[in-house]
PDB file as gemmi writes it, atoms N, CA and C in Angstrom:
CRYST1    1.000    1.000    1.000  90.00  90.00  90.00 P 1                      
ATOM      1  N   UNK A   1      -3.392   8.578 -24.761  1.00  0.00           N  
ATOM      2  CA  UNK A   1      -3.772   9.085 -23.452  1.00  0.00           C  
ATOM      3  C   UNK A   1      -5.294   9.057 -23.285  1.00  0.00           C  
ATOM      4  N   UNK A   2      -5.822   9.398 -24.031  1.00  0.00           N  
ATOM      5  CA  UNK A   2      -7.363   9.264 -24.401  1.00  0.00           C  
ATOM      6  C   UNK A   2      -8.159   7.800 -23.898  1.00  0.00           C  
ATOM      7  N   UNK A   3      -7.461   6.990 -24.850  1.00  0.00           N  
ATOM      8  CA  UNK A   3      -8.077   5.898 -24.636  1.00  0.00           C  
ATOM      9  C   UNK A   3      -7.297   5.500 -23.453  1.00  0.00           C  
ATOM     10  N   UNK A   4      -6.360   5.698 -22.785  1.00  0.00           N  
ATOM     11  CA  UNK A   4      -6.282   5.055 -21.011  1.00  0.00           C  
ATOM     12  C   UNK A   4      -7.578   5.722 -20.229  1.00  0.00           C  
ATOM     13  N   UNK A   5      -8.191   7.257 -20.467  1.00  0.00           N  
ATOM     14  CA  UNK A   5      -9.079   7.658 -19.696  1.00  0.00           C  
ATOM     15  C   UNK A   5      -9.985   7.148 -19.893  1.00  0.00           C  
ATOM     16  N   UNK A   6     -10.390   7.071 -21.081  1.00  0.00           N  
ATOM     17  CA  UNK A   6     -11.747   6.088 -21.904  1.00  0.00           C  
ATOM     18  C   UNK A   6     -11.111   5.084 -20.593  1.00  0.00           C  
ATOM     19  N   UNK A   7     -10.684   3.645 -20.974  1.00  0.00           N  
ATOM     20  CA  UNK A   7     -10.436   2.561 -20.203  1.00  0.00           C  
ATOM     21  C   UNK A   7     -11.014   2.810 -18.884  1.00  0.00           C  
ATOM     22  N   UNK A   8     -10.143   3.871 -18.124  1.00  0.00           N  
ATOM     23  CA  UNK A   8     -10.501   4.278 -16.843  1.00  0.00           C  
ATOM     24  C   UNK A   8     -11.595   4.282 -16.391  1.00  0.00           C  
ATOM     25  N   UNK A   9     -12.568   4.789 -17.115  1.00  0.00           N  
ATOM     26  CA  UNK A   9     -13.860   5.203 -16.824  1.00  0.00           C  
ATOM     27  C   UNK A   9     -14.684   4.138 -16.741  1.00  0.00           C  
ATOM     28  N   UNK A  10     -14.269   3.597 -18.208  1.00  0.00           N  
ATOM     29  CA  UNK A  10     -15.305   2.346 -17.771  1.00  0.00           C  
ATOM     30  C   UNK A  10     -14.979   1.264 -17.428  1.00  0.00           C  
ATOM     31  N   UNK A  11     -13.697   1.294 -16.767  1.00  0.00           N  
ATOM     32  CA  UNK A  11     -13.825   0.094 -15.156  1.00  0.00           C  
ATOM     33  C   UNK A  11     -14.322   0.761 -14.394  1.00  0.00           C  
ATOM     34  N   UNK A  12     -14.461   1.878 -13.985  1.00  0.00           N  
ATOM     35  CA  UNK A  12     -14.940   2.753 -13.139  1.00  0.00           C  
ATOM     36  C   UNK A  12     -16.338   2.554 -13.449  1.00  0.00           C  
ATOM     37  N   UNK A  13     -17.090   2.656 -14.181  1.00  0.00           N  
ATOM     38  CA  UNK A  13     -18.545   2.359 -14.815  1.00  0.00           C  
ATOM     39  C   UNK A  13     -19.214   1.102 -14.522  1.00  0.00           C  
ATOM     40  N   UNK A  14     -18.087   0.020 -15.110  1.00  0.00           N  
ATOM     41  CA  UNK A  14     -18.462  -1.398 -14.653  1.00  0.00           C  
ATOM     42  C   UNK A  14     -18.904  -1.651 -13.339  1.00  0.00           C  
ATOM     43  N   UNK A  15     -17.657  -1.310 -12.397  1.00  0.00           N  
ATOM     44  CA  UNK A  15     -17.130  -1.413 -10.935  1.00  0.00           C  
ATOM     45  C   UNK A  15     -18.496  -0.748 -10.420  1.00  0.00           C  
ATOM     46  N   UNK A  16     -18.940   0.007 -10.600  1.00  0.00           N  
ATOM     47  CA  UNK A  16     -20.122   1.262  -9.661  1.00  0.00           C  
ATOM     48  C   UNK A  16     -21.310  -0.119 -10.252  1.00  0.00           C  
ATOM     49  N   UNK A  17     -21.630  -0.256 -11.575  1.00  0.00           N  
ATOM     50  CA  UNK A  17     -22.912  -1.132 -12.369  1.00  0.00           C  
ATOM     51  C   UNK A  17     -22.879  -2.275 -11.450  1.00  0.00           C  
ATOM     52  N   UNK A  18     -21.818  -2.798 -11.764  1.00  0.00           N  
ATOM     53  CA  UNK A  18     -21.847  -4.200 -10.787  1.00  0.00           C  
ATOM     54  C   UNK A  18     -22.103  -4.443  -9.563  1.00  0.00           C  
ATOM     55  N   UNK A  19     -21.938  -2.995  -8.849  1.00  0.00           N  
ATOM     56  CA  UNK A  19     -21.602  -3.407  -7.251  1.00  0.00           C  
ATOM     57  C   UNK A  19     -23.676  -2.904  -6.844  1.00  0.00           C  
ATOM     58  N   UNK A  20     -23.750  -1.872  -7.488  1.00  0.00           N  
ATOM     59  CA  UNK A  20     -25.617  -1.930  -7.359  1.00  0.00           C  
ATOM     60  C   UNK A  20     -26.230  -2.534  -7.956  1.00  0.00           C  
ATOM     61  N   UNK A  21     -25.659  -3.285  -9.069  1.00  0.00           N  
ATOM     62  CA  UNK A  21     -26.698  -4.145  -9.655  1.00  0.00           C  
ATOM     63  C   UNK A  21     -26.786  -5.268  -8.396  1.00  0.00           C  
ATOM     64  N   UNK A  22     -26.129  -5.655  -8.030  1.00  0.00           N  
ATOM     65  CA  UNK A  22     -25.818  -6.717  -7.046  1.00  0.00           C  
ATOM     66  C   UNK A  22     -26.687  -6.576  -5.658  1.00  0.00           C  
ATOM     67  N   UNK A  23     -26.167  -5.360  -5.323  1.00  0.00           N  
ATOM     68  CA  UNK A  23     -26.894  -4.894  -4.065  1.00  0.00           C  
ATOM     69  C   UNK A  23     -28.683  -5.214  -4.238  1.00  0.00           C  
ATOM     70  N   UNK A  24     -28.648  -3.808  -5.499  1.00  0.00           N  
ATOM     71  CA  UNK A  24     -30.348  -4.092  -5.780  1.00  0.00           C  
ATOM     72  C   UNK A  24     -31.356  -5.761  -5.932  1.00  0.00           C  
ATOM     73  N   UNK A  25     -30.293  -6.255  -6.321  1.00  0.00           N  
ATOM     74  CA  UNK A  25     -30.957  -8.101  -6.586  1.00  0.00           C  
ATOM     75  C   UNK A  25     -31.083  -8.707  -5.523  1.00  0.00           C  
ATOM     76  N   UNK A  26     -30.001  -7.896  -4.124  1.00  0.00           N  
ATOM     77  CA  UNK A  26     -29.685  -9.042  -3.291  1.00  0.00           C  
ATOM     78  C   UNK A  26     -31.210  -8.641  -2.427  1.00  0.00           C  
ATOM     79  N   UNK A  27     -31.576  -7.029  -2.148  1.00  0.00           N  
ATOM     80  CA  UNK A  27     -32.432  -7.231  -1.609  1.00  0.00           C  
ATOM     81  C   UNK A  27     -33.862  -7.697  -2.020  1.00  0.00           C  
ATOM     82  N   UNK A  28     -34.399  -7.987  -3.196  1.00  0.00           N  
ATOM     83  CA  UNK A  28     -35.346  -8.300  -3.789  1.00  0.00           C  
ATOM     84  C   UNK A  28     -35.467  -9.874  -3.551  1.00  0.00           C  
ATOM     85  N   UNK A  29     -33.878 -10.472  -3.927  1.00  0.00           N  
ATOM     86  CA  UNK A  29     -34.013 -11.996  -4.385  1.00  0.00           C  
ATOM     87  C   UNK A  29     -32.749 -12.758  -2.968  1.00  0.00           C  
ATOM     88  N   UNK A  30     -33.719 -13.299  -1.843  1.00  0.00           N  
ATOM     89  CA  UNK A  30     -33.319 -13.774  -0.988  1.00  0.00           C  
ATOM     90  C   UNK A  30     -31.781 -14.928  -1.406  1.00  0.00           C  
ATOM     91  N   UNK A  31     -31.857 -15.700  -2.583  1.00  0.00           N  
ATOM     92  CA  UNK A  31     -30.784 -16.697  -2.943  1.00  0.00           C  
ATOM     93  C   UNK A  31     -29.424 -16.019  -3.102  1.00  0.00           C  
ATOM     94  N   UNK A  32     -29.668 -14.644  -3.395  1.00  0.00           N  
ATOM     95  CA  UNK A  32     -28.413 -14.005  -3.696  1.00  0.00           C  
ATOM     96  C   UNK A  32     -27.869 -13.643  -2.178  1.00  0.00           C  
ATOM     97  N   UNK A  33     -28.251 -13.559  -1.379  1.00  0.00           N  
ATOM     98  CA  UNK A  33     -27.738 -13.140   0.032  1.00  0.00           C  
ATOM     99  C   UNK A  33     -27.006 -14.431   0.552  1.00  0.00           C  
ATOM    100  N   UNK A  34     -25.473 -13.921   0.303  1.00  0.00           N  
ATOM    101  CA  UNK A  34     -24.451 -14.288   0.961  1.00  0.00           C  
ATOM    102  C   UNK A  34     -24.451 -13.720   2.696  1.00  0.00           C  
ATOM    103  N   UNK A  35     -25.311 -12.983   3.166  1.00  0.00           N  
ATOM    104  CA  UNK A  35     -25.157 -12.467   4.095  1.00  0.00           C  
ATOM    105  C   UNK A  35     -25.174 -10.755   4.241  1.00  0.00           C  
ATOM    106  N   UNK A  36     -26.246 -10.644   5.235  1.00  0.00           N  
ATOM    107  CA  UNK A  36     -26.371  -9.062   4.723  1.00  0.00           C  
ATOM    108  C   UNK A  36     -25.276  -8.382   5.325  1.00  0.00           C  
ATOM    109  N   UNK A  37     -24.308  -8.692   6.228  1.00  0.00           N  
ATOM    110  CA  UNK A  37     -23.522  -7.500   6.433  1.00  0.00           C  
ATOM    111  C   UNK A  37     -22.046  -7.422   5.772  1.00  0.00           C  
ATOM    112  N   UNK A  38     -20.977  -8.026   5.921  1.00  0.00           N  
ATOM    113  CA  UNK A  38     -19.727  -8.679   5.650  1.00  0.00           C  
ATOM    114  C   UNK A  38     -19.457  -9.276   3.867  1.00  0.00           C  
ATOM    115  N   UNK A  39     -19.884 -10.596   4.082  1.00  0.00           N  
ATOM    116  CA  UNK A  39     -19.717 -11.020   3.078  1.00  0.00           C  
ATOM    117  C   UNK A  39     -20.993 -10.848   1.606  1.00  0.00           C  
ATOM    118  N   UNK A  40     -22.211  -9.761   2.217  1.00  0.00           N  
ATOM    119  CA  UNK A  40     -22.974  -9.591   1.039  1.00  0.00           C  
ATOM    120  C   UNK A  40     -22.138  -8.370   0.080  1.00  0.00           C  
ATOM    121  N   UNK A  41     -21.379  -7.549   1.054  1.00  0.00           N  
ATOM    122  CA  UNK A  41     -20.679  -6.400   0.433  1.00  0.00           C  
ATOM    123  C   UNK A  41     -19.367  -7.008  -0.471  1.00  0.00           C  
ATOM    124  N   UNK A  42     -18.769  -7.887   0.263  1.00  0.00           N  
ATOM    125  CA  UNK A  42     -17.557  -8.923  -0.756  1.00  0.00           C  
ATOM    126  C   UNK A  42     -18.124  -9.019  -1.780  1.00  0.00           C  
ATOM    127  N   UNK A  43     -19.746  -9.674  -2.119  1.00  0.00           N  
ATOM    128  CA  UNK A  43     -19.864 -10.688  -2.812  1.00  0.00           C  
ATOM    129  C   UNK A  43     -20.052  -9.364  -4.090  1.00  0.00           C  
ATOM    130  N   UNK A  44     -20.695  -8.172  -3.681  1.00  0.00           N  
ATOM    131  CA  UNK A  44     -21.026  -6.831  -4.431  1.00  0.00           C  
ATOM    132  C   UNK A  44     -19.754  -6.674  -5.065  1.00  0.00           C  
ATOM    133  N   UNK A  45     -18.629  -6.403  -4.177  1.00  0.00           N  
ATOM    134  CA  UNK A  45     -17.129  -5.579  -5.074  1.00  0.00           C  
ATOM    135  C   UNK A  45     -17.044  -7.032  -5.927  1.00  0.00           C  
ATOM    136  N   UNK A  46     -16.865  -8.429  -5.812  1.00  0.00           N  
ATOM    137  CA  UNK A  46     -16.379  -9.547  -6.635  1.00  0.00           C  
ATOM    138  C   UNK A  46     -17.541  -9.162  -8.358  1.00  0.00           C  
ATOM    139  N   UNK A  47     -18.643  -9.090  -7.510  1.00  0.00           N  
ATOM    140  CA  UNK A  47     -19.473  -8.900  -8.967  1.00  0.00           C  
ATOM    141  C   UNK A  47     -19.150  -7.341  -9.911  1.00  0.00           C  
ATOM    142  N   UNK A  48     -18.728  -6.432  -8.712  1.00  0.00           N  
ATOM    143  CA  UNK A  48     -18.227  -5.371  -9.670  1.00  0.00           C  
ATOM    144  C   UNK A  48     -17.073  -5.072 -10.352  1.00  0.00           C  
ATOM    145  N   UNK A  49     -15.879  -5.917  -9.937  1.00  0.00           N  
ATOM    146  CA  UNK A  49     -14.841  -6.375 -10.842  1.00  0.00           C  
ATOM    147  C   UNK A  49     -15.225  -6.969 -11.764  1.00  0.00           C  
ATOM    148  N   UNK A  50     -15.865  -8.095 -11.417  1.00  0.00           N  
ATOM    149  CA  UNK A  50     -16.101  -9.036 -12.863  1.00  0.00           C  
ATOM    150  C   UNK A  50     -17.143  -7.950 -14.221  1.00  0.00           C  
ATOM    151  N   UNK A  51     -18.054  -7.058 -13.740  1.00  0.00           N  
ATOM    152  CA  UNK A  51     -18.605  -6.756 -14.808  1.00  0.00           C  
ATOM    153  C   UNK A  51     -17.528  -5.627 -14.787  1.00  0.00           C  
ATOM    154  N   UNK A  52     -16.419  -4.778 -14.214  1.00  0.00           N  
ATOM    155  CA  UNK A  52     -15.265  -3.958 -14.742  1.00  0.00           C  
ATOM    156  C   UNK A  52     -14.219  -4.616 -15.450  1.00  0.00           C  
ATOM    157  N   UNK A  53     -14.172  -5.815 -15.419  1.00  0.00           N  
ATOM    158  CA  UNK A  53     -13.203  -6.657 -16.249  1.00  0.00           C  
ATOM    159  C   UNK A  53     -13.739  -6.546 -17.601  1.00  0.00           C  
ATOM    160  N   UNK A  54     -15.352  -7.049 -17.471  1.00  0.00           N  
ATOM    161  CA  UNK A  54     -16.071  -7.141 -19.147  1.00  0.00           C  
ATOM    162  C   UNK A  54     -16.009  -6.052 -19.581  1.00  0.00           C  
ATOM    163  N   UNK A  55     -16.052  -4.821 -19.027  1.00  0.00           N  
ATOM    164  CA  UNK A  55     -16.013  -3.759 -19.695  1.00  0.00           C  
ATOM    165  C   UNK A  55     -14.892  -3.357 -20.037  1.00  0.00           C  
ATOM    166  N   UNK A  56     -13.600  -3.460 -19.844  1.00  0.00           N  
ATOM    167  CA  UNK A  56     -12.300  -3.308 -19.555  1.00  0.00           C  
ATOM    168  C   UNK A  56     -11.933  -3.924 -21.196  1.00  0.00           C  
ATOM    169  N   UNK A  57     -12.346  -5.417 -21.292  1.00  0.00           N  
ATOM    170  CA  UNK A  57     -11.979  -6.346 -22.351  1.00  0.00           C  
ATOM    171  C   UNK A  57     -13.529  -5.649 -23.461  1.00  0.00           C  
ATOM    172  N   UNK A  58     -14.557  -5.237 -23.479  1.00  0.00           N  
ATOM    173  CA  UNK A  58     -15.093  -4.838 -24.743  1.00  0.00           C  
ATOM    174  C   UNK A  58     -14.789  -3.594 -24.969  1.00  0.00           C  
ATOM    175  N   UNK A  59     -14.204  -2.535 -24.474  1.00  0.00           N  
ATOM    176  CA  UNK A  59     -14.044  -1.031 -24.490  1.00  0.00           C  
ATOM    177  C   UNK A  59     -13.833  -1.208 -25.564  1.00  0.00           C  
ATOM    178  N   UNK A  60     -12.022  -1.465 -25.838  1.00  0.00           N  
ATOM    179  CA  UNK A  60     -11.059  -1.793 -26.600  1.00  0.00           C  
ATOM    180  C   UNK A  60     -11.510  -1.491 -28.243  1.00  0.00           C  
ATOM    181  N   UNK A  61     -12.542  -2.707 -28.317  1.00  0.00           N  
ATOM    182  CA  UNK A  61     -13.356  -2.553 -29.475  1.00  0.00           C  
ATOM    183  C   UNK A  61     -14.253  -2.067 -30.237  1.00  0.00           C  
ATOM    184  N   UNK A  62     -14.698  -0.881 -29.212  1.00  0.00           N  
ATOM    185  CA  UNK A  62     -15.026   0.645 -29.971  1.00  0.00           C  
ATOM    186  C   UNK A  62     -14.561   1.461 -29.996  1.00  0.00           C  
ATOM    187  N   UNK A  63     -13.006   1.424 -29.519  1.00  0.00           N  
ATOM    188  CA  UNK A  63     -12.391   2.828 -29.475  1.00  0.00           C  
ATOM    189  C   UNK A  63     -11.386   2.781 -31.416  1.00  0.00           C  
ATOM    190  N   UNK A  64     -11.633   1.785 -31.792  1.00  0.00           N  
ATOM    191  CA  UNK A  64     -11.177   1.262 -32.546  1.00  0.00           C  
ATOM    192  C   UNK A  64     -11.004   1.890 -34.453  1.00  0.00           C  
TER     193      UNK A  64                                                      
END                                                                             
């Protein structure tokens, strides 16, 4: 049960990291702007899955 909350959290961790890391780059670094209203926010949740996936697949291996 433990380690599902562990898990939980840090897709939850990833998901939040990813989606401001994204944001913060997009406004600094013009190439990353998919578009500031619509599809810059898509492009935020796609990047915050993908770094909640990585975290999802390395958890595993410190709960160990």
């Amino acid at each position: 049960m433990i380690r599902k909350v562990t898990r939980i959290l840090f897709i939850l961790l990833g998901f939040t990291i990813g989606i401001t890391t994204y944001l913060t780059l997009m406004k600094d670094f013009e190439i990353l702007t998919f578009g500031k209203e619509t599809y810059g926010y898509i492009a935020a949740v796609v990047a915050g899955i993908i770094i909640a996936i990585l975290g999802y697949l390395i958890e595993p291996m410190g709960c160990k």
